[in-house]
N, C-alpha and C positions, 0 to 999 in steps of 0.2 A: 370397549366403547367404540362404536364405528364412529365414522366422518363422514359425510358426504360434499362434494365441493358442487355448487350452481350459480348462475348468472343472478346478483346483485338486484333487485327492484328496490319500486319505493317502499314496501312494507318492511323493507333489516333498515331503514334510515334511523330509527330510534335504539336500535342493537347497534347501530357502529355510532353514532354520540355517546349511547354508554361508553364503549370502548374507547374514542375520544379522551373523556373524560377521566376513565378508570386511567389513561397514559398521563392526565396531566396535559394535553394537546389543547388549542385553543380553540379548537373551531364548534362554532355554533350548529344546528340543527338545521337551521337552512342553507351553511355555507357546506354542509353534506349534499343539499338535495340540490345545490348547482352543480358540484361535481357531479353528482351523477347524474343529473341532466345534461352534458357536456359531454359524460363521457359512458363507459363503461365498466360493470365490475365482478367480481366472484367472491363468494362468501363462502366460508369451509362451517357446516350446520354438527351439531352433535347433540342427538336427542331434543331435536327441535330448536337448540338456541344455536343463534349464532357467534362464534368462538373467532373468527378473523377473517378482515377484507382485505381487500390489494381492488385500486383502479385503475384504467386507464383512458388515454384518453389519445385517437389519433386524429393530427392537423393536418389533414391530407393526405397524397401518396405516399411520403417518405418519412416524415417525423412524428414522434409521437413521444410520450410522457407518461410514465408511472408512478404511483404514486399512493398514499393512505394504506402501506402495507400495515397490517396490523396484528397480533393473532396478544388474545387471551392473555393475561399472568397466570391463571390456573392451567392454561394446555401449552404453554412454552417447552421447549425443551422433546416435543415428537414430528417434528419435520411437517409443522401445519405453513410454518413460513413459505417454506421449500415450494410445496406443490402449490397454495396460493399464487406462489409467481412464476412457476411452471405453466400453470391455467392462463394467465393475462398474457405471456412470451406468448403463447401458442396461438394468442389474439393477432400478436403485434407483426408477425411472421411479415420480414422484408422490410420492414420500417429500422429506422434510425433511430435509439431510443436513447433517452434521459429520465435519470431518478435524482434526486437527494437522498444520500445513505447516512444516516446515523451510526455514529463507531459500532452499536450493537447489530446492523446492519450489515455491514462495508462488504464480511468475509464472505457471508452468503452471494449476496452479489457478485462478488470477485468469482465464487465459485461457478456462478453463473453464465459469465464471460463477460461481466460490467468491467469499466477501467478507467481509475479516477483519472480529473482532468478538473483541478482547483477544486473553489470553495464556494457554497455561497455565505453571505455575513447577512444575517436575523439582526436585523434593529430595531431597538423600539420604544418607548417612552411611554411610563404611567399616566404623567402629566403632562402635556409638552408645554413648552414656556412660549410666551409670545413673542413670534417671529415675525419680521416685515418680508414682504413678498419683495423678490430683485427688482429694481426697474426695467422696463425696457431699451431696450436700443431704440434707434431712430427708423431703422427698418424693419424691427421686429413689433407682430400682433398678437397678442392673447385672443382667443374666442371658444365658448361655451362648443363643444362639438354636437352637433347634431345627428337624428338618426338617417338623414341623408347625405354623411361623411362614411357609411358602414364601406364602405369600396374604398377609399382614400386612405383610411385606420386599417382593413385588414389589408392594403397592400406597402404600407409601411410598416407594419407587424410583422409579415412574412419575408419583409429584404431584412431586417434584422436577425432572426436566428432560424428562417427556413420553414417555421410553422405556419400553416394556411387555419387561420379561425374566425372566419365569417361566423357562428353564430357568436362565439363568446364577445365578439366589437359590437355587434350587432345589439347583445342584451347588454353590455356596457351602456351603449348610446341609450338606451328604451328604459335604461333605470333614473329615478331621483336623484341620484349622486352624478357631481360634474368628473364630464370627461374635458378637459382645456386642450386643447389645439393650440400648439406655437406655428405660427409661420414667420418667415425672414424673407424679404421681399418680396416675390410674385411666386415662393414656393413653400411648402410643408416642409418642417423643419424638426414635430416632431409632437408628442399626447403625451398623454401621463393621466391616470384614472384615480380617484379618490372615491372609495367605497366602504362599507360594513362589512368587519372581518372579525372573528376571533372577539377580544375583549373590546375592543371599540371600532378603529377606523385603520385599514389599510391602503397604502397606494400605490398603484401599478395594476397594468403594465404603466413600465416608464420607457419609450420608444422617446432616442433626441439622436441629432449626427454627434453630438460632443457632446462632452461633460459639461459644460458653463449652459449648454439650452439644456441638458435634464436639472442643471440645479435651478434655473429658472421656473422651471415646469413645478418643483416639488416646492422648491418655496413660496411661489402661488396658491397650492395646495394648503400647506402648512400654515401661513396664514392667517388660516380662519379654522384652525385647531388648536386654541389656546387652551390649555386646563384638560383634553383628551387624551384617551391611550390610542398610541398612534404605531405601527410598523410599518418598515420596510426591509423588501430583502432585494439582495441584488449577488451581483456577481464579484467577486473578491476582484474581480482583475479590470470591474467595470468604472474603480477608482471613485466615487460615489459614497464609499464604506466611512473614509476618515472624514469627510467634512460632514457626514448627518452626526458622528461623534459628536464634532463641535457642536451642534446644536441639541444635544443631548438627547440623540437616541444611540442608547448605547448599543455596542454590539452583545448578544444575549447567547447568540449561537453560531457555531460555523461546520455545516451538513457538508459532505463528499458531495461536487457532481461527479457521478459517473455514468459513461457511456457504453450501451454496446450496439456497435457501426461507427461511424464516423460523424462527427463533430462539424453542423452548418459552420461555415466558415464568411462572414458577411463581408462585402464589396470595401473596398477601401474609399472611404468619402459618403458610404451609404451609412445608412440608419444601424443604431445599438442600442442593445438593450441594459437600461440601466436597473432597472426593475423588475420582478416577476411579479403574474398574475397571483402565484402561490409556489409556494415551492412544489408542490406535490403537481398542480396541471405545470408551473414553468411560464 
């Protein structure tokens, strides 16, 4: 049985939700067709169907994101993973790249030249129970973001972990779902995006200078999510993990980051990321 491996379009969207789905993965059929309007990908074809994808996606010059690697239950086990992410590496050539590896993952990667560097923690809640949003301080404001903040959100996105994504703030801003904007005095302090994901509602990115403004940020969000399925993922060392516990989204999963190049390393006093957009874009 040959293979052939090609560039990803809209027409394999409904072969990789199958595939999605055949894993047990959460994502919807349009949260495929934003990745790949975001970014791009390769499909490994065999007698017309297609058997496994791998995306990516790059945030500029230097960094960049892989991610929805996937191949088949029935063609597992002949090195479709392999050359899938052969194909996308040979996209990323020069870039600084990050994945989420699943244990079943990890060793390919490793063989790769990836190299772990912590955890993220998958949280998330069937039902979430009614949460009050934090007050504010006396100098802090909440505000709806608008799609004439796309400059202000992609340059506080980019001082936190080095990725440049003017479209993806851009089509955050231009959706139905609120993007909330903290500021602290006469400066930006920090967003946080609540959107449709997977089984219900996810949120992130979660861009704060600290921990106390992203839990501000997500418990505004949260809210006005009582009775929904709700996730978030974040960085195990973004410290964010044990208080969404408390409010019972429990932790569900915790994927390898692994890198290969070097690791954005953000400003001390500047912007962190307590959220990801997804684990697979980051």
């Amino acid at each position: 049985m040959s293979m052939q491996l090609r560039a990803m379009n809209e027409g394999d969207l409904d072969s990789a939700f199958a595939l999605t789905q055949q894993m047990k993965w959460p994502h919807r059929r349009a949260d495929w067709q934003q990745a790949l309007q975001l970014g791009e990908g390769v499909v490994a074809v065999e007698n017309g169907r297609v058997t496994g994808t791998a995306l990516c996606w790059r945030w500029g010059n230097d960094y960049a994101t892989l991610g929805l690697v996937m191949v088949d239950g029935a063609a597992q086990g002949r090195g479709i993973g392999r050359q899938l992410m052969l194909a996308v590496l040979d996209k990323l050539s020069g870039s600084h790249i990050r994945l989420h590896a699943t244990e079943a993952g990890k060793g390919l990667y490793e063989k790769l030249g990836f190299v772990a560097s912590g955890n993220v923690e998958q949280h998330q809640c069937r039902q979430l129970a009614a949460i009050a949003g934090w007050p504010l301080a006396a100098d802090q404001r909440l505000r709806r973001g608008q799609p004439e903040d796309a400059p202000l959100l992609t340059a506080l996105d980019h001082q936190a972990h080095g990725q440049y994504r003017p479209q993806l703030i851009a089509g955050l801003l231009a959706s139905d779902q609120p993007v909330l904007v903290l500021e602290q005095g006469e400066h930006p302090a920090g967003f946080a995006c609540l959107r449709r994901f997977g089984h219900g509602y996810a949120i992130g990115p979660i861009i704060a200078q600290d921990l106390s403004q992203a839990k501000l940020l997500v418990s505004q969000l949260l809210s006005g999510l009582s009775g929904q399925f709700v996730r978030i993922d974040t960085d195990a060392a973004s410290g964010l993990g044990e208080w969404l516990t408390t409010l019972g989204l429990a932790e569900v999963d915790a994927p390898t980051i692994m890198y290969k190049g070097t690791p954005w390393q953000p400003a001390a006093g500047g912007m962190r990321v307590f959220g990801l957009m997804t684990q697979a874009m980051a």
